[in-house]
C-alpha positions as CSV (number, residue, x, y, z in Angstrom):
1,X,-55.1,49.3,5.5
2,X,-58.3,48.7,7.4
3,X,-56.7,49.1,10.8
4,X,-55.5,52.3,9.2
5,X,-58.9,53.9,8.5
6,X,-60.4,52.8,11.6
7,X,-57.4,54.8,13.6
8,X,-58.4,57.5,11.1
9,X,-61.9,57.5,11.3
10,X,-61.2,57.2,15.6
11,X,-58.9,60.9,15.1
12,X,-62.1,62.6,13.1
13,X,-64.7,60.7,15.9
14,X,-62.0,62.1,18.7
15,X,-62.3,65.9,16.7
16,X,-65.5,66.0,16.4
17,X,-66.2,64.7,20.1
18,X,-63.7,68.1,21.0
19,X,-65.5,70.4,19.1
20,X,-68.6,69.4,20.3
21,X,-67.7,69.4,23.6
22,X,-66.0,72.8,23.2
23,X,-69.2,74.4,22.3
24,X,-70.6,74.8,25.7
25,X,-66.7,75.4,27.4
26,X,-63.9,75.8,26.1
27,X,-62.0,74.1,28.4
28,X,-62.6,71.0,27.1
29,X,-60.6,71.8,23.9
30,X,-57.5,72.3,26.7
31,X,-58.3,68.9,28.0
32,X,-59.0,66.4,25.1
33,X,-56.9,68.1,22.1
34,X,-54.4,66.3,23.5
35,X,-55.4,62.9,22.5
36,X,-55.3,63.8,19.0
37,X,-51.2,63.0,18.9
38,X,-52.2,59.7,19.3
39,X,-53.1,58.8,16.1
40,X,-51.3,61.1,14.3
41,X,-48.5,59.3,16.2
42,X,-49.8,55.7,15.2
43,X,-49.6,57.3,11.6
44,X,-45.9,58.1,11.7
45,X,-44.6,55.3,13.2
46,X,-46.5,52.8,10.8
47,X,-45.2,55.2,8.1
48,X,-48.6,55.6,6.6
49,X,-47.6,59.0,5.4
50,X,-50.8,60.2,3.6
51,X,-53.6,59.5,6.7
52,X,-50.4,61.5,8.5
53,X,-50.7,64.7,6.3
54,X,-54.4,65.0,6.0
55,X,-54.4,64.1,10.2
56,X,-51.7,67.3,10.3
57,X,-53.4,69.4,8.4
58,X,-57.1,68.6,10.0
59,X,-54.9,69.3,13.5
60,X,-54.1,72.4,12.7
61,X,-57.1,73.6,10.8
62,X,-58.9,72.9,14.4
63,X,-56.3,74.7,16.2
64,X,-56.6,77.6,14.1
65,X,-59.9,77.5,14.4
66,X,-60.3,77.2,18.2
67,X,-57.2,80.1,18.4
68,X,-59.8,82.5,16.5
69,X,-62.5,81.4,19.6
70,X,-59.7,81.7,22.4
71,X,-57.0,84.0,20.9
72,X,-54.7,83.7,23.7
73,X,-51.2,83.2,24.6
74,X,-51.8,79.5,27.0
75,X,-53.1,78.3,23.6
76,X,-49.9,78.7,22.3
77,X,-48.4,77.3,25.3
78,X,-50.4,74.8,24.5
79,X,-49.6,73.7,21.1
80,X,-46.0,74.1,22.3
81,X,-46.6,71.3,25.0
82,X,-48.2,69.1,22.4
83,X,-45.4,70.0,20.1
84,X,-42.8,68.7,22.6
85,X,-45.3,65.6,23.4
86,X,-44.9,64.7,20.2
87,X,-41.4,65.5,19.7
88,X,-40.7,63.4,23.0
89,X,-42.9,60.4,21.2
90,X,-40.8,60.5,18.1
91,X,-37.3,60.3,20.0
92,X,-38.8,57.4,22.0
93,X,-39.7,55.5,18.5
94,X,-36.2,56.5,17.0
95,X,-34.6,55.0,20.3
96,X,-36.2,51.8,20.3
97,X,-36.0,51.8,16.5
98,X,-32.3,52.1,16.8
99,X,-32.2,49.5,20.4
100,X,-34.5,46.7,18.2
101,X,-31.5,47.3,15.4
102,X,-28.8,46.9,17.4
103,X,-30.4,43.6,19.0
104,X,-31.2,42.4,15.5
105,X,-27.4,42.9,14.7
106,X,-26.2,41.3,17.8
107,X,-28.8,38.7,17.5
108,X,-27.2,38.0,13.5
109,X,-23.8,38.0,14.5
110,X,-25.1,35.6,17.9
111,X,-26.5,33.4,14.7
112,X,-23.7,33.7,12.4
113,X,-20.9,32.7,14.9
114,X,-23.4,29.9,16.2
115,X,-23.4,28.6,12.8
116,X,-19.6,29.0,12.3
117,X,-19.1,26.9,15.5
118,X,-21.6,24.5,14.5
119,X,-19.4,24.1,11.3
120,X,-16.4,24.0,12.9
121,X,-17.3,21.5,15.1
122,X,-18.8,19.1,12.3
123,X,-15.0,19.7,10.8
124,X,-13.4,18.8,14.1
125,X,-15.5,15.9,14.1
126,X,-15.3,14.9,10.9
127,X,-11.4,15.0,11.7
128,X,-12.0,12.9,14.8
129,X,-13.6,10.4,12.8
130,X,-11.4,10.3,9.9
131,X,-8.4,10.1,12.6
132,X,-10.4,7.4,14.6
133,X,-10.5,5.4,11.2
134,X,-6.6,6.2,10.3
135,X,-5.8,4.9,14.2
136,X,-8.0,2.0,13.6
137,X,-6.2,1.4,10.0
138,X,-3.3,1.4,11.5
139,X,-3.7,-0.9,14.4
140,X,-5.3,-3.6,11.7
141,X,-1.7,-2.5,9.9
142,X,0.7,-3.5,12.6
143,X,-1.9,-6.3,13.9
144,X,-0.9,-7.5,10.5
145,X,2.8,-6.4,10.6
146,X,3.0,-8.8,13.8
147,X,1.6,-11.6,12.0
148,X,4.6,-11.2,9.3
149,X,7.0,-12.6,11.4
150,X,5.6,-16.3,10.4
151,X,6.1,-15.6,6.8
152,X,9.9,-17.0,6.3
153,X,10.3,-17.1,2.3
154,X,8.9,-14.6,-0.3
155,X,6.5,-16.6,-1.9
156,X,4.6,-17.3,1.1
157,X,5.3,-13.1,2.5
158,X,3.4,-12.3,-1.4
159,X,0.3,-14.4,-0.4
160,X,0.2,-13.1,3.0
161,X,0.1,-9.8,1.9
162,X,-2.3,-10.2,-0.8
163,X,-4.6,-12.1,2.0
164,X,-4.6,-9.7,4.7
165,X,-4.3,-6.4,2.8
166,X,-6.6,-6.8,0.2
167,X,-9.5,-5.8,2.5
168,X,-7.4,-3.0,4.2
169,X,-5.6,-1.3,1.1
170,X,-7.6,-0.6,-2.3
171,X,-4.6,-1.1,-5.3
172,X,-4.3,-2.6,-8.4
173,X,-1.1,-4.5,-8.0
174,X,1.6,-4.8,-5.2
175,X,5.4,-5.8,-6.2
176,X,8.3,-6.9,-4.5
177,X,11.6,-6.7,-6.8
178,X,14.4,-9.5,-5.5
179,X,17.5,-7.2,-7.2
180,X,20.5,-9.4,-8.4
181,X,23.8,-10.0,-6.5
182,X,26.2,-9.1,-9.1
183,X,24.3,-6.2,-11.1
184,X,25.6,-5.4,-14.4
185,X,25.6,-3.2,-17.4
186,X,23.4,-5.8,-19.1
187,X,19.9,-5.8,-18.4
188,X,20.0,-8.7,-15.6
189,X,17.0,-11.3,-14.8
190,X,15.4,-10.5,-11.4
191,X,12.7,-12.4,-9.3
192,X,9.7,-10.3,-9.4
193,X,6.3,-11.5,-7.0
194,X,3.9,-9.7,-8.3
195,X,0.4,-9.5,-5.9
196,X,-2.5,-8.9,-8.1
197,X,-6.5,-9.1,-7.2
198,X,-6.5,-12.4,-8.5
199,X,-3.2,-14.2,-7.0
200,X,0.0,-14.4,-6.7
201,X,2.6,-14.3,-9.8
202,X,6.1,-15.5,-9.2
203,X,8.4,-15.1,-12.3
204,X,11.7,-14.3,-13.0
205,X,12.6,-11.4,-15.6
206,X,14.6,-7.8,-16.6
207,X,13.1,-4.9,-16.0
208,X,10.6,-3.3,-18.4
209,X,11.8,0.0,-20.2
210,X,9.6,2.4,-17.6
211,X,10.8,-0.3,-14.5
212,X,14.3,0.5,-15.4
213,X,13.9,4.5,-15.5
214,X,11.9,4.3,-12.3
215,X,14.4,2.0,-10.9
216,X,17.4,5.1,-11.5
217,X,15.5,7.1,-10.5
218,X,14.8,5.1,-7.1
219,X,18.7,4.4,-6.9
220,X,19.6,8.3,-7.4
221,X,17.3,9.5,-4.9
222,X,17.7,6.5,-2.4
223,X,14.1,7.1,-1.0
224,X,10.8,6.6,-1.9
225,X,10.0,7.7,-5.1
226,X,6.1,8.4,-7.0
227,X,6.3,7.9,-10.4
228,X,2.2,9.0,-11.6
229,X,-0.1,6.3,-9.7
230,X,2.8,3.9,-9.3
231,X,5.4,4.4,-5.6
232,X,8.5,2.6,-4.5
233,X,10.1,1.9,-1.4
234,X,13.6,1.1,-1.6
235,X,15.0,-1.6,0.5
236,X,19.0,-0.6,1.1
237,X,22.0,-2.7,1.6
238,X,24.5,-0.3,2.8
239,X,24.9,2.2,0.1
240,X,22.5,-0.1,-3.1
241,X,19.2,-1.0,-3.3
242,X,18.7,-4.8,-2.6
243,X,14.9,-5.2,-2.9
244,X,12.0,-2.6,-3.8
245,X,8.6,-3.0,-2.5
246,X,6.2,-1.3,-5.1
247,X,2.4,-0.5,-5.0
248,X,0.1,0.6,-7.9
249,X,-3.0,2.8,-8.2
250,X,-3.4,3.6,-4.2
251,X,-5.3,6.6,-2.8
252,X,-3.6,10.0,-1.7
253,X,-5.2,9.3,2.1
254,X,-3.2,5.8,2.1
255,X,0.2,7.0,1.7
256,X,0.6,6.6,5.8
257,X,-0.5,3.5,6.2
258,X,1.7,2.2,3.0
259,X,5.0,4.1,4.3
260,X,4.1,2.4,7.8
261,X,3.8,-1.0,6.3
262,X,6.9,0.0,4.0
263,X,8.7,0.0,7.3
264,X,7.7,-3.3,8.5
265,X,8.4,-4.9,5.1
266,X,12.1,-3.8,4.8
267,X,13.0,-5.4,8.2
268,X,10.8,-8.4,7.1
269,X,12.4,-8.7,3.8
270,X,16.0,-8.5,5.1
271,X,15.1,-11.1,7.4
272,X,13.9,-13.0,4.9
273,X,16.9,-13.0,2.2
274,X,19.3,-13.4,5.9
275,X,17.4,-16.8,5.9
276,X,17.6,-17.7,2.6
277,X,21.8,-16.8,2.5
278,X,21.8,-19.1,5.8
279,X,19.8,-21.8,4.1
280,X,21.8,-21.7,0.7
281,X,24.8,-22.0,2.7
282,X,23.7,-24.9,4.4
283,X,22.1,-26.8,1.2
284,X,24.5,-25.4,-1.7
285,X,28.3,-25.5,-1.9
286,X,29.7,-22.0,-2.2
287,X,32.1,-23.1,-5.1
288,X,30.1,-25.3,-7.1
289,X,27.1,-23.7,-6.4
290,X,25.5,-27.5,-5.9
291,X,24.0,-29.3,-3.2
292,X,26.7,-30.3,-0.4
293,X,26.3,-34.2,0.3
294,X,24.7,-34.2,3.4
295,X,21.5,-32.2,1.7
296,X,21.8,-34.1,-1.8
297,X,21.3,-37.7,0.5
298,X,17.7,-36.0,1.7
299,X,16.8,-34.8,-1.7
300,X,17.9,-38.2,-3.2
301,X,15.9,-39.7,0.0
302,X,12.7,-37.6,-0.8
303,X,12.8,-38.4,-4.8
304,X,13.2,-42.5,-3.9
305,X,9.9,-42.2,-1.7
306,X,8.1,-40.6,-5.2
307,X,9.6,-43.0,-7.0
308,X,8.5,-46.0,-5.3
309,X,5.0,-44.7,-4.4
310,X,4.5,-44.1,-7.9
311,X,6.2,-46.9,-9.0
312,X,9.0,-44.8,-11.6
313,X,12.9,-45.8,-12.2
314,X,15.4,-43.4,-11.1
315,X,18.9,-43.6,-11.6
316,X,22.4,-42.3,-9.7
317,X,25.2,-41.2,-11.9
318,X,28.8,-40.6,-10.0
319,X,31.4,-38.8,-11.4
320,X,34.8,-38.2,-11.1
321,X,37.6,-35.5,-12.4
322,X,40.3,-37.8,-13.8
323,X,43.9,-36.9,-12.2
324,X,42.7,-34.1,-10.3
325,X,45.5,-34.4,-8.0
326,X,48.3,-34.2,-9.8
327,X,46.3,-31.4,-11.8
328,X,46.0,-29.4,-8.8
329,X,49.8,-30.2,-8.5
330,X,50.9,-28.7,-11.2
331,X,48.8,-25.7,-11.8
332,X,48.0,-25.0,-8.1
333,X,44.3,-24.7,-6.6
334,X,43.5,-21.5,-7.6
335,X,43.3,-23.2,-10.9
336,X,41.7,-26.4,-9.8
337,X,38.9,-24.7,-8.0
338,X,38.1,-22.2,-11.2
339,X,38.1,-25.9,-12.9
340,X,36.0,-27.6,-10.5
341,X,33.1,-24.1,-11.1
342,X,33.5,-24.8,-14.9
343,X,33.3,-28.7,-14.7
344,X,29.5,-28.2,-12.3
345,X,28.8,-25.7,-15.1
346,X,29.0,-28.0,-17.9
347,X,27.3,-30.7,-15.4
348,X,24.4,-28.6,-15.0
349,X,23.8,-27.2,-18.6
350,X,23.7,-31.0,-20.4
351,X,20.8,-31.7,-17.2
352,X,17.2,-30.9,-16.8
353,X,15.7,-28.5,-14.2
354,X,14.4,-31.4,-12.1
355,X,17.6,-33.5,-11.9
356,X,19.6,-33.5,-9.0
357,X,23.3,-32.1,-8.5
358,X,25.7,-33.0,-5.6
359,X,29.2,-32.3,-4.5
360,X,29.8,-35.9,-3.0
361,X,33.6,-35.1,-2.7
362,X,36.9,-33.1,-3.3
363,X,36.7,-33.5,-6.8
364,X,33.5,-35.8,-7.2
365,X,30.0,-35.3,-8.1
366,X,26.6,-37.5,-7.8
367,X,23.6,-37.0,-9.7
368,X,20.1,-38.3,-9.2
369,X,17.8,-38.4,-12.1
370,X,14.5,-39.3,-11.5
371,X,12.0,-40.9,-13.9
372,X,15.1,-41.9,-16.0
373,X,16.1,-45.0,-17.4
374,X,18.9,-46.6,-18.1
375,X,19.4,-46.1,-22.1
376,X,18.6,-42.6,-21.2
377,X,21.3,-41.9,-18.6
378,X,23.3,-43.4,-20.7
379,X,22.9,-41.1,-23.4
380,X,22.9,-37.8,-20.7
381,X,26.1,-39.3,-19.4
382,X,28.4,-39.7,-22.4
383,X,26.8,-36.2,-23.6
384,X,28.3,-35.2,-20.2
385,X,31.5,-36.6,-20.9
386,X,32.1,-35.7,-24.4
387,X,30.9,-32.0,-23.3
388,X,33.4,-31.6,-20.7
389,X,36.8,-33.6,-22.6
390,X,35.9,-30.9,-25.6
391,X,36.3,-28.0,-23.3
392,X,38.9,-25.5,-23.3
393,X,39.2,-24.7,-19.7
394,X,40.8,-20.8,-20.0
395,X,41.6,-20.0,-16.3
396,X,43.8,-16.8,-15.6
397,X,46.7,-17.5,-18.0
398,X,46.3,-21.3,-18.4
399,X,44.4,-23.1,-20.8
400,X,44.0,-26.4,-19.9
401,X,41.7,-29.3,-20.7
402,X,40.7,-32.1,-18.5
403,X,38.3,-35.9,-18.8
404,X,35.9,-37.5,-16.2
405,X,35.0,-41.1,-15.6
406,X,31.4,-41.7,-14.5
407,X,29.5,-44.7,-13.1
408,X,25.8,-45.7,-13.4
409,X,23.9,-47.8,-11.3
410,X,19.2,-47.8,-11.8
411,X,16.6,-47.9,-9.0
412,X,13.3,-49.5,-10.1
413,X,10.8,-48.3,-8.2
414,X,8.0,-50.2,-9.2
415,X,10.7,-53.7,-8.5
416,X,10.2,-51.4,-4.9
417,X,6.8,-50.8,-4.2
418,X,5.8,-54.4,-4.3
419,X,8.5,-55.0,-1.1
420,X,6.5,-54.5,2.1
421,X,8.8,-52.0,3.7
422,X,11.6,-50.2,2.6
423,X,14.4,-48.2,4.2
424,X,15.0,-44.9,1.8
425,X,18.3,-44.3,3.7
426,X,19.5,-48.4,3.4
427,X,18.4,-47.9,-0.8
428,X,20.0,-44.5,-0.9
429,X,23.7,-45.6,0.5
430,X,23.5,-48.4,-1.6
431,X,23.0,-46.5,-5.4
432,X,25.8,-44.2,-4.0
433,X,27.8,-47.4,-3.4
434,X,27.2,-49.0,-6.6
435,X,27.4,-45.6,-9.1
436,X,30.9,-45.1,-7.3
437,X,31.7,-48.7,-7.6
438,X,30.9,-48.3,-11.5
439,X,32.8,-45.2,-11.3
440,X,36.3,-46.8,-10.0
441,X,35.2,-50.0,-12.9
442,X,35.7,-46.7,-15.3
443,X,38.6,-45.4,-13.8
444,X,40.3,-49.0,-14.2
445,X,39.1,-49.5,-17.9
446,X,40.9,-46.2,-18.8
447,X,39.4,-42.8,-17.8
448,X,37.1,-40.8,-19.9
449,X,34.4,-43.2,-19.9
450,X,30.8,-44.6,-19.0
451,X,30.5,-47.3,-17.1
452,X,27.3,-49.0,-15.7
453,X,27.0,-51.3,-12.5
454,X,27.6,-55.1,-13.0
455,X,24.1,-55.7,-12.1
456,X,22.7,-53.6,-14.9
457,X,22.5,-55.0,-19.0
458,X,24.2,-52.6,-21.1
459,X,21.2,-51.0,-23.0
């Protein structure tokens, strides 16, 4: 406002300098009235439109004034001149008014597209980034994958994965279902490793209630399936689902990396129950479902070397279907080998866990008991006996019953351990020579019987 009066006061110093000069000639009115736009232009382009009023209406009270000195037509040429002055001044303004606006605009939309690349390009590399950590994820994934290779049961395969994943992966719980070989109606016990923050669970169970509708769900669709904060993978076998790898309470952005590992795992696992078939084929015999001989003499072996080192008795039962021969004669083998099933059945179910079961031959069996004395295999071997002469063996249309004569011989391990050195596979042969020996002493006395090596006192 203070510039404003001092222009002002300037216009009536400019007047006054006009009129004074006028006095004398009036020429100088011609000259200098000129300079009066000046201000009055300052005024209207600073849009102070009350100093540019009372400047207008001063301006032209002078003109009229110096038009009643000079009444004559240049004066009006004149005022036309300055009219057009101004005019031309005004345009000029309005122009570069209108050019500033325009570069203002440009200049905003130079501003606003700067900022939308900016923003775009802090996406792009946020994407980079996020894609730099996925690649990386991944790598540490397959780095990890490659490692798998090692892991040749499932037990050790569950620890791995805990290990190495719990700093790539954040989940609650990871776990691999083992589905059974001859699936039924009936809910059916599984093997279920279960890979929790703080270790591994192994256990063997049916399927909870939501398991088993996720699980027909899984076998309907045949692919992977989300069920809330829970996914499975299914792990095929031709047309069924042999093993499911599930994960718990992962994040949206993980799904790739868990479908990649998914991948890995269902060659891995296959490979894994390929080696465990192999292995049971080579250890177990595919009728009985026992050890063959060859694998029973290096369990028998291993369970002498615990014996004697902690100085505990073990004892060797052998036993023997009585007249298996001419059984298989007259009913045929089909029958004799349904037999043979029901007869290691019964064997196994009047045993504990830790006992050992062998096929020794055709129609024989050895068992190693370890930590067992003599009174006590005694009482497991008539229990045996009884167990299997009170069966009704029901096989297709016969119904048969059959008797088995057993002999038992002890191995004192404590006797053992004071012996400098002993040969496992020298002590072995001989309890498999003396139970059998036993065995053929029962066979003699009658059949369907117990019978324990000459060396051992009768309990």
């Amino acid at each position: 406002m203070r510039r404003h009066l001092l222009i002002f006061l300037a216009l009536v110093a400019a007047a006054f300098f006009v009129v004074w000069q006028s006095q004398e000639i009036i020429l100088a009115y011609y000259l200098l009235s000129t300079i009066w736009l000046l201000p009055l232009y300052y005024f209207f382009r600073e849009k102070v439109y009350g100093l540019f009023a009372v400047s207008t209406i001063g301006i032209f009270f002078l003109h009229g004034w110096f038009f009643r000195i000079d009444p004559n037509p240049r004066m009006i040429v004149l005022w036309a001149v300055q009219a057009l002055l101004f005019a031309g001044f005004c345009y000029y303004h309005w122009e570069l008014k209108r050019f500033q606006d325009r570069a203002q605009e440009s200049k905003e939309n130079v501003r606003k597209s700067l900022e939308s690349f900016q923003a775009k390009y802090q996406t792009r590399l946020g994407s980079l980034r996020h894609l730099e950590v996925q690649v990386s994820s991944l790598m540490n994934l397959f780095e990890i994958a490659r490692d798998f290779s090692e892991c040749m049961d499932f037990n050790t395969l569950a620890e791995f994965l805990l290990k190495k994943l719990r700093s790539e992966l954040a989940f609650e719980r990871m776990q691999i279902f083992l589905m059974p070989r001859v699936p039924g109606k009936e809910p059916v016990p599984m093997k279920v490793y279960s890979m929790l923050q703080e270790g591994v669970q192994e256990e063997e169970r049916v399927l909870t209630d939501p398991e088993r509708e996720d699980f027909d769900a899984l076998a309907h669709a045949k692919t992977m399936v989300r069920r809330e904060e829970r996914w499975y993978f299914p792990i095929m076998e031709g047309n069924e689902i042999g093993s499911v790898f599930a994960i718990h309470g992962i994040k949206e952005e993980d799904l790739a990396r868990v479908e990649v590992l998914s991948a890995y795992l269902v060659l891995l696992i296959k490979k894994i129950k390929l080696y465990e078939t192999v292995r049971e084929l080579a250890i177990v015999d595919e009728l009985t479902q026992v050890f063959v001989r060859h694998h029973f003499y290096e369990r028998l072996e291993e369970e002498l070397r615990r014996s004697i080192r902690f100085k505990l008795p073990m004892t060797v039962l052998m036993l023997d279907i009585d007249h298996f021969k001419r059984y298989n004669d007259d009913f045929g083998h089909l029958v004799g080998d349904a037999t043979l099933k029901e007869v290691s059945d019964l064997l196994k179910r009047n045993l504990r866990r830790v006992d050992l079961v062998g096929r020794y031959g055709g129609e024989e069996f050895v068992v190693a008991m370890p930590e067992t004395r003599v009174a006590n295999a005694s009482e497991v071997a008539e229990r045996i006996r009884s167990s299997i002469a009170r069966h009704d063996f029901q096989v297709y249309n016969v119904k048969t019953k059959v008797t088995v004569s057993q002999g038992i011989t002890v191995f004192d391990g404590a006797i053992a351990a004071q012996t400098e050195s002993v040969d496992v596979k020298v002590v072995a042969a001989e309890l498999i020579r003396k139970a059998d020996e036993a065995m053929y002493r029962a066979k003699e006395e009658g059949r369907n019987r117990v019978c324990l090596h000459k060396d051992i006192k009768r309990p």
